[in-house]
C-alpha positions as CSV (number, residue, x, y, z in Angstrom):
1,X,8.9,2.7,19.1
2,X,10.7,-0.6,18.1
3,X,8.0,-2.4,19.3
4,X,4.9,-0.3,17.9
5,X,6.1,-0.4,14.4
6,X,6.4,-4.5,15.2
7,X,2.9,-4.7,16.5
8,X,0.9,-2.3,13.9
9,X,-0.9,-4.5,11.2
10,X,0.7,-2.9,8.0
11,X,0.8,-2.2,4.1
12,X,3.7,-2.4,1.8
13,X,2.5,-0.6,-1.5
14,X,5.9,0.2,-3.3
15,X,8.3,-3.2,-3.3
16,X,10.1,-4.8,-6.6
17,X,10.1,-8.7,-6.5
18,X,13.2,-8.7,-8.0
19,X,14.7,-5.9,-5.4
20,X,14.0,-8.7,-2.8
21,X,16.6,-10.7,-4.4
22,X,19.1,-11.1,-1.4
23,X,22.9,-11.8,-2.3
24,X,22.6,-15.4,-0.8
25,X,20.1,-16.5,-3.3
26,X,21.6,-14.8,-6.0
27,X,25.0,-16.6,-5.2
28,X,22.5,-20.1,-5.1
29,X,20.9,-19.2,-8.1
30,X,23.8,-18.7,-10.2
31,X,25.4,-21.7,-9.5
32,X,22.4,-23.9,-9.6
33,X,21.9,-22.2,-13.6
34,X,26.1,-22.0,-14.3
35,X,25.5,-17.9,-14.5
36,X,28.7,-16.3,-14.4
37,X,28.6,-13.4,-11.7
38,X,31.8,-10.9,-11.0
39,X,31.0,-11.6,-7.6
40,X,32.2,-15.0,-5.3
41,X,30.8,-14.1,-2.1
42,X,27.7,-12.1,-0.3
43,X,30.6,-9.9,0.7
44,X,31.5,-9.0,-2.6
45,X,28.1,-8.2,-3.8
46,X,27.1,-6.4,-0.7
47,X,30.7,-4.1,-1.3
48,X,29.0,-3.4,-4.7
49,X,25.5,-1.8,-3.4
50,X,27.2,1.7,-2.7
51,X,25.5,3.3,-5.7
52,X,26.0,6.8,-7.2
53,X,22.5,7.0,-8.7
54,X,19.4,5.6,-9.7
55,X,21.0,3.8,-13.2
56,X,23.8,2.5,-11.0
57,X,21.4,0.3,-8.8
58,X,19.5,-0.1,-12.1
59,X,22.9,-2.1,-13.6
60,X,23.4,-4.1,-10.4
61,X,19.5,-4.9,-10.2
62,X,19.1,-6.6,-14.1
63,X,22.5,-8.3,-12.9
64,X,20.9,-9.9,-10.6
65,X,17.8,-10.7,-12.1
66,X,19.6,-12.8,-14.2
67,X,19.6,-15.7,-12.0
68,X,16.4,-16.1,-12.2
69,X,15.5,-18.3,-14.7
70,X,13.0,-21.3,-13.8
71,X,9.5,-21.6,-12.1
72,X,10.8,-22.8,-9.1
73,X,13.4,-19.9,-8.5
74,X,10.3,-17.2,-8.9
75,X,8.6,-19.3,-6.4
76,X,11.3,-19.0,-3.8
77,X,12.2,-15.3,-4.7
78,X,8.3,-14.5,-4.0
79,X,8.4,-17.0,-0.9
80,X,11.5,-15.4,0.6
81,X,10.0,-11.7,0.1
82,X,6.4,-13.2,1.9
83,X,7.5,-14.9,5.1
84,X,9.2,-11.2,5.5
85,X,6.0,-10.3,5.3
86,X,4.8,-12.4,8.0
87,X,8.0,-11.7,10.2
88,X,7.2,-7.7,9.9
89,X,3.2,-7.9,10.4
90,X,3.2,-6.6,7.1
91,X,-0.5,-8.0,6.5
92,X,-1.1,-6.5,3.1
93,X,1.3,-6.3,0.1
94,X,1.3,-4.5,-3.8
95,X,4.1,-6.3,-5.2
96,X,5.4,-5.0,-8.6
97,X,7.3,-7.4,-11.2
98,X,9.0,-6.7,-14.1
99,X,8.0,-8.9,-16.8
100,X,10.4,-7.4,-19.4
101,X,13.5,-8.0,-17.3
102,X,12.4,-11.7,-17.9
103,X,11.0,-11.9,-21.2
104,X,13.9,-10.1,-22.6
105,X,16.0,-13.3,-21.7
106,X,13.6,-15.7,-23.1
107,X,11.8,-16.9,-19.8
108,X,8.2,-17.1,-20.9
109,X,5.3,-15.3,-19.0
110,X,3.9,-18.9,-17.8
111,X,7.6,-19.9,-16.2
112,X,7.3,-16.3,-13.4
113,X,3.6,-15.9,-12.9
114,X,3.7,-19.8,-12.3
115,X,6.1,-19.4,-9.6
116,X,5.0,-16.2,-8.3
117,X,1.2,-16.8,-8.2
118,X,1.9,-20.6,-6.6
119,X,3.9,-18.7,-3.9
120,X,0.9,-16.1,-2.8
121,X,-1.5,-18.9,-2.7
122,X,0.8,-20.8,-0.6
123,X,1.3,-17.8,1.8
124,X,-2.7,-16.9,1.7
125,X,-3.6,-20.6,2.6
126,X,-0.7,-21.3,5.3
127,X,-1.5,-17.7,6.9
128,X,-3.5,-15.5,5.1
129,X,-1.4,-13.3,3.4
130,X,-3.0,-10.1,1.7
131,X,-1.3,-9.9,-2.1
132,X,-2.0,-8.0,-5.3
133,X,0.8,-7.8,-8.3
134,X,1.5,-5.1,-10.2
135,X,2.6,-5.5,-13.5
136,X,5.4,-2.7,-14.6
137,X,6.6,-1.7,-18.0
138,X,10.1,-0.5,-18.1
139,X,10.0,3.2,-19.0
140,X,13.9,3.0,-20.7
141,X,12.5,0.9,-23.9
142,X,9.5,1.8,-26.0
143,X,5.8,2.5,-25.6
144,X,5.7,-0.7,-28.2
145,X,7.2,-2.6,-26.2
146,X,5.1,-2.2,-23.8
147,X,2.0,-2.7,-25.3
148,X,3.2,-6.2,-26.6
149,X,3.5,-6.9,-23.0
150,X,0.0,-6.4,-22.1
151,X,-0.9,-8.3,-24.8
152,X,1.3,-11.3,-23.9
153,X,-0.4,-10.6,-20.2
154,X,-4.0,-11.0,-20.8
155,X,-4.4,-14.5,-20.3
156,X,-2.8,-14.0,-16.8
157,X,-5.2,-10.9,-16.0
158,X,-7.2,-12.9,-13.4
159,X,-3.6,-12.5,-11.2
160,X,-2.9,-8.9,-12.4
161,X,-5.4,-6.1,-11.0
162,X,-2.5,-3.3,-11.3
163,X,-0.1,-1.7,-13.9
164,X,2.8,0.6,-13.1
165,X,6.1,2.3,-14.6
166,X,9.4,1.9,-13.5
167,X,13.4,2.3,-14.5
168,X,15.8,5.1,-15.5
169,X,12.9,7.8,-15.0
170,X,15.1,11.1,-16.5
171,X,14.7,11.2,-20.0
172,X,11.4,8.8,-20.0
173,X,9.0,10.8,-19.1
174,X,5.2,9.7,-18.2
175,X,3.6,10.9,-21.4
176,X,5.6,8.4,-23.8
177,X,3.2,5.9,-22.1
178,X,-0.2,7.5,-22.7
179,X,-1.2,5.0,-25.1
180,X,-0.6,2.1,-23.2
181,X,-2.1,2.9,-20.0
182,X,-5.2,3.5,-21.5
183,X,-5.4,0.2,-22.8
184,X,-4.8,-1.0,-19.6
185,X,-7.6,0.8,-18.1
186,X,-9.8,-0.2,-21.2
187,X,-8.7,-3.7,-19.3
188,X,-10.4,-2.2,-16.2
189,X,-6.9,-2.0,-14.9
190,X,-5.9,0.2,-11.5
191,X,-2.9,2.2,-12.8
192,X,0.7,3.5,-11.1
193,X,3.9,5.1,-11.8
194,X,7.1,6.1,-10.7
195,X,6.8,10.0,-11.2
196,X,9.2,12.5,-9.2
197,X,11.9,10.3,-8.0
198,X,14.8,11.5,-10.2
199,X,12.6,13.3,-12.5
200,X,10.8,16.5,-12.2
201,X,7.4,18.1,-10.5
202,X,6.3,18.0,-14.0
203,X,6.2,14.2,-14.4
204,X,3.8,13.9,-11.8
205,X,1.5,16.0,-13.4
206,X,2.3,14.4,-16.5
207,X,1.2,11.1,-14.5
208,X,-1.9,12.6,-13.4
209,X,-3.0,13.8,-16.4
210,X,-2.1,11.7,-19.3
211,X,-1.7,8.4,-17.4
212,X,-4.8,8.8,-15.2
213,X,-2.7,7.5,-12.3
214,X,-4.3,5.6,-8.9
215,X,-1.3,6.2,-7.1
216,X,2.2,7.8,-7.2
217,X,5.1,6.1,-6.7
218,X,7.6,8.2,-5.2
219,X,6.6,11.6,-5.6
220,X,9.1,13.4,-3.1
221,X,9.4,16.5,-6.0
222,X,6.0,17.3,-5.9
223,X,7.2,19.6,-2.8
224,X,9.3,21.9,-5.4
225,X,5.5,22.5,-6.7
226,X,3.0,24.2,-4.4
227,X,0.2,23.6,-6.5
228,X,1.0,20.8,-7.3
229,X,0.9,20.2,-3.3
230,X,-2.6,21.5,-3.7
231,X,-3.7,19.7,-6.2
232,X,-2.5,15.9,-4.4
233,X,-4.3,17.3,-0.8
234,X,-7.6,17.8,-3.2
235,X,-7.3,14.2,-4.3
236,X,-6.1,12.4,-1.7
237,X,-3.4,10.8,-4.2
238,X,-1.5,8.5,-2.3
239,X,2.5,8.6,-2.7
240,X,4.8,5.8,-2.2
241,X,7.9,7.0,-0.6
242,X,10.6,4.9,-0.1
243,X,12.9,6.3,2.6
244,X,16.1,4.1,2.8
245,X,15.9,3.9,-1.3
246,X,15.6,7.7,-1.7
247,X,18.9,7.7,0.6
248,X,20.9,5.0,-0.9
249,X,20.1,6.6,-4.5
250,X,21.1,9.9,-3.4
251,X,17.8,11.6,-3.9
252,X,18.5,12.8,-0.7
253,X,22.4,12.9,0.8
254,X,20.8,12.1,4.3
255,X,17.8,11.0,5.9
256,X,17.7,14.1,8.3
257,X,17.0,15.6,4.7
258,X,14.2,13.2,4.0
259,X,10.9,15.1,3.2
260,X,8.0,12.9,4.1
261,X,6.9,14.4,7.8
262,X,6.9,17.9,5.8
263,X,4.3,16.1,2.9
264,X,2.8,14.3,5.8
265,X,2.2,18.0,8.0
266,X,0.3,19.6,4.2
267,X,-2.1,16.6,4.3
268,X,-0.3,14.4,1.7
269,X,-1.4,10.8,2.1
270,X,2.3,9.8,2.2
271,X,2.8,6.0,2.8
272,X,6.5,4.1,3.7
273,X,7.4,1.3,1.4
274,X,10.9,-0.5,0.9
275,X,11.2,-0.4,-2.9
276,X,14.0,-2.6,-3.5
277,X,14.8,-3.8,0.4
278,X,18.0,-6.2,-0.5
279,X,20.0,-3.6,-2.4
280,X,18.8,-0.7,0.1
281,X,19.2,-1.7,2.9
282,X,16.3,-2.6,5.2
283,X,12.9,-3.8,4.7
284,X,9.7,-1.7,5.8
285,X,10.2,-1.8,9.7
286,X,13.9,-0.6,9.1
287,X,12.6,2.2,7.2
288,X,10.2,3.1,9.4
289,X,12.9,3.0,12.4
290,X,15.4,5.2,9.9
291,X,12.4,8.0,9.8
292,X,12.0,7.8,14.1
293,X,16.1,7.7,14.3
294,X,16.7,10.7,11.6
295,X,13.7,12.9,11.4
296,X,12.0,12.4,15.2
297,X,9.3,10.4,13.8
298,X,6.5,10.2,16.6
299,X,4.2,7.7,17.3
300,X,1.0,9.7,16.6
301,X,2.6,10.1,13.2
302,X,3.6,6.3,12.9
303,X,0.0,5.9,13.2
304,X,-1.0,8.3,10.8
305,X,1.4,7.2,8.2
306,X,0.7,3.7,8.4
307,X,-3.3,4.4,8.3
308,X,-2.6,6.4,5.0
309,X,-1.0,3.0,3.9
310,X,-4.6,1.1,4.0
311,X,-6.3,3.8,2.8
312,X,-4.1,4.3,-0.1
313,X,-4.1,0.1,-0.8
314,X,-6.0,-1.2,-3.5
315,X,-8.2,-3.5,-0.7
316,X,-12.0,-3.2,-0.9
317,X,-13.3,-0.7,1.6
318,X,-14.6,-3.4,3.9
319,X,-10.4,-5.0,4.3
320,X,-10.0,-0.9,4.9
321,X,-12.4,-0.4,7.5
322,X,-11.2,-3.5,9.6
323,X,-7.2,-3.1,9.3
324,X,-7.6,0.6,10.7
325,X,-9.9,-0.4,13.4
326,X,-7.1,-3.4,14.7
327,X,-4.5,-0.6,14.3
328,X,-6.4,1.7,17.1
329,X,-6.8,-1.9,19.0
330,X,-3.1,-1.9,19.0
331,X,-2.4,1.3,19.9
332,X,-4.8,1.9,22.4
333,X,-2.8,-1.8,24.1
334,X,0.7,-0.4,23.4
335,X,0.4,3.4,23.9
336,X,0.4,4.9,27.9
């Protein structure tokens, strides 16, 4: 199984820049910028990534973030997280960034997209490296807020095909930020959010219907909904679950709990993503082993879910059409 979740070409469609930050960078990075951490070691901020919740990551992850500060330390974040990439076979990638957990500290929209875009060139040129971004407006602060940060984007649209929503989800609920999704698909933006992670059924429909979603990110509540169920099947509206995430947050106390083969068996296109992989610990491939060690996870539905991760990508239909004919190359050379 090890070895057919190496060799299968795959997506990644859920995965924070920022939650790539591993503690050995983030011990680098402070130093090099004199930021003051409560932390001296990688032990002591690995010690610190047993979290009770989503807003006790969410504390730990701005933290972090914090290190971040010039063009050249975006550039090795982004490098880092793509020569993972490469090491997993993970030939396609949807990477959301958080512009406000920069701009808030004064680090100008030029200083990350410099770094990150420089990086996914690099990686495209050296060995050709599938990337989109995906630009997300933290749900905790206003709607305003985040319209003034799709204005401050548009001269770095030609990099930006996506926008999404993400943060402390209970008590921000998809509809505060009807407004400014439509501007973004007046923009001729593609459009996500985090609906039905910590929140309710009802804030996927609210995503559906007042956001116009592409895509749910998340979604594991939607199975407290039948027609709700129904109504994702009809669509084929892809969710991004995150397995070891959903775990470490306690969405679920245990992966043998873990509700994406049940989606998966109604006809959801479910997809496996690593959301933040550095505080959660693993990457894609360790999730995708954590769903074969806890839930059985066969190879015919290995297959399956990482199909329904191409088909649920952003890539033209062409890119489609040729990643899931190399995947049945590569099962019909590893499979008896």
């Amino acid at each position: 199984m090890e070895k057919l979740i190496q060799a299968l070409p795959k997506t990644e469609l859920h995965l924070h820049i920022e939650g790539t930050l591993e503690p050995s960078l983030m011990l680098e990075l402070s130093r090099k910028h004199k930021v003051n951490l409560p932390y001296t070691n990688v032990e002591e901020i690995q010690k610190a990534y047993n979290f009770e919740d989503l807003q006790s990551f969410l504390d730990l992850y701005y933290l972090g973030a914090s290190v971040l500060v010039d063009e050249d330390d975006f550039y090795q974040l982004m490098w880092q997280y793509l020569l993972k990439c490469k090491e997993q076979n993970i030939v396609h990638t949807e990477i959301m960034f958080d512009p406000q957990t920069h701009t808030l500290r004064g680090i100008t929209f030029e200083t990350f997209m410099t770094g990150f875009t420089r990086a996914i060139e690099d990686a495209k040129q050296q060995w050709g490296q599938s990337s989109l971004l995906i630009m997300s407006f933290l749900r905790h602060l206003s709607e305003q807020e985040a319209i003034d940060t799709l204005n401050a984007a548009k001269p770095f649209l030609k990099h930006i095909k996506i926008v999404g929503l993400d943060s402390s989800e209970l008590g921000n609920p998809p509809e505060k930020f009807a407004t400014v999704f439509k501007q973004a698909k007046d923009l001729g933006l593609l459009c996500v959010a985090h609906a039905g992670e910590e929140g309710p059924a009802e804030y996927i429909w609210q995503a559906l219907n007042l956001l116009h979603v592409d895509r749910i990110d998340h979604g594991v509540r939607s199975s407290e909904d039948p027609k709700l169920i129904e109504t994702l099947v009809k669509l084929k509206m892809p969710l991004t679950v995150c397995p070891l995430s959903n775990t470490k947050l306690c969405v679920f106390d245990d992966m043998k709990q873990h509700n994406i083969l049940d989606l998966l068996n109604q006809d959801v296109l479910v997809t496996v993503n690593s959301d933040d992989p550095s505080y959660f610990g693993g990457y894609l491939n360790e999730n995708y082993l954590a769903l074969h060690e806890a839930l059985g996870l066969t190879q015919d539905q290995l297959i399956a879910i990482v199909k329904n991760g191409f088909t649920g990508s952003f890539l033209p239909a062409k890119d489609k059409q040729y990643w899931l004919q190399e995947i049945d190359k590569v099962e019909n050379l590893i499979l008896p």
